[in-house]
C-alpha positions in Angstrom: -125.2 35.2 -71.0 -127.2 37.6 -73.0 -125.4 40.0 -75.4 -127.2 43.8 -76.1 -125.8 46.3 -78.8 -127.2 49.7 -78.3 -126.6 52.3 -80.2 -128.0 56.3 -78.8 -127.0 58.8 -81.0 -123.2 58.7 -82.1 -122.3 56.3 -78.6 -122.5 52.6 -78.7 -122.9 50.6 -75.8 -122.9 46.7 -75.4 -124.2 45.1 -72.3 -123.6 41.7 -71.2 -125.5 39.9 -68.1 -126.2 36.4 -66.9 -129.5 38.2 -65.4 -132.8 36.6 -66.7 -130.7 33.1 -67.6 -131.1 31.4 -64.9 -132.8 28.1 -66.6 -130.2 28.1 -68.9 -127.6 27.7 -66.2 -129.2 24.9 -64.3 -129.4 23.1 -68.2 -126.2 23.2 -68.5 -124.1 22.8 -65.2 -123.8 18.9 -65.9 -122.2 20.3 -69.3 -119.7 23.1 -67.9 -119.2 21.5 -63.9 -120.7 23.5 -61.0 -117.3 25.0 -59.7 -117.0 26.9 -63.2 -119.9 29.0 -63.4 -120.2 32.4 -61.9 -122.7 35.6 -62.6 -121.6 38.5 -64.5 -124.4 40.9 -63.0 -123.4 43.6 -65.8 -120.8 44.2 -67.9 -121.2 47.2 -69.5 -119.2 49.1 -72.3 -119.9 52.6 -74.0 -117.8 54.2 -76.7 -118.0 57.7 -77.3 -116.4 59.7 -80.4 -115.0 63.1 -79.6 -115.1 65.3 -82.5 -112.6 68.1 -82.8 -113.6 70.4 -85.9 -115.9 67.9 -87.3 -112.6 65.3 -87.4 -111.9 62.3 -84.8 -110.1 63.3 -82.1 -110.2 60.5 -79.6 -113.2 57.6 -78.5 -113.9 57.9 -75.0 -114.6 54.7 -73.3 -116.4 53.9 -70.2 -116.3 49.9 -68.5 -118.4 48.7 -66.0 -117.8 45.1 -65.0 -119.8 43.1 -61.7 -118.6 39.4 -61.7 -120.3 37.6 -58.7 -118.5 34.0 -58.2 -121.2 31.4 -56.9 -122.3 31.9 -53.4 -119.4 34.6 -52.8 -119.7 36.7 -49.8 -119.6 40.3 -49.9 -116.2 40.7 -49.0 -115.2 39.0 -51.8 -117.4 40.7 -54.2 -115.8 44.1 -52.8 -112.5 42.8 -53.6 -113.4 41.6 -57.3 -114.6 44.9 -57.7 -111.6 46.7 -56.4 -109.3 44.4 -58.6 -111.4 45.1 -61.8 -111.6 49.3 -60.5 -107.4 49.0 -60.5 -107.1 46.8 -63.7 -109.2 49.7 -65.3 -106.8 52.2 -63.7 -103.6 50.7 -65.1 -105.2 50.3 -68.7 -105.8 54.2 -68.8 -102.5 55.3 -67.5 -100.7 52.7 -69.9 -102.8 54.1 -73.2 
């Protein structure tokens, strides 16, 4: 999985993605088993400070999250994504 830290101005975003690691996989499926590995397509977090008269008020935070288990059909896919979209949900109301 490859592991970006960007940085645009006062946000901060780190992106995680299986895409482009292919070869990497197929080294090392013997090592990890076949049945473990899945594709996380993006996974995606941004942090933004809000300012209140120049002092930290809060750090919005946006997550996006596709995990894609091996040869999943789209139903399932929808349903990981509806699962992480209500995990996401319950965090915010909790904080």
């Amino acid at each position: 999985m490859c592991l970006y830290h960007l940085f645009e101005d006062d946000e901060y975003f780190m992106i995680l993605s299986t895409i482009g690691n292919e070869e990497i996989v197929r080294e090392n499926t013997k090592l990890l088993g076949s049945d473990t590995l899945g594709d996380v397509k993006v996974n995606c977090l941004k942090l933004k400070p809000i300012y209140e008269d120049d002092n930290l008020k809060e750090i919005n935070c946006t997550h996006v999250m596709l995990v894609v288990p091996p040869a999943a059909p789209s139903f399932v896919i929808a349903k990981i994504a509806a699962a992480h979209s209500l995990i996401l949900t319950e965090q915010i109301t909790y904080i």
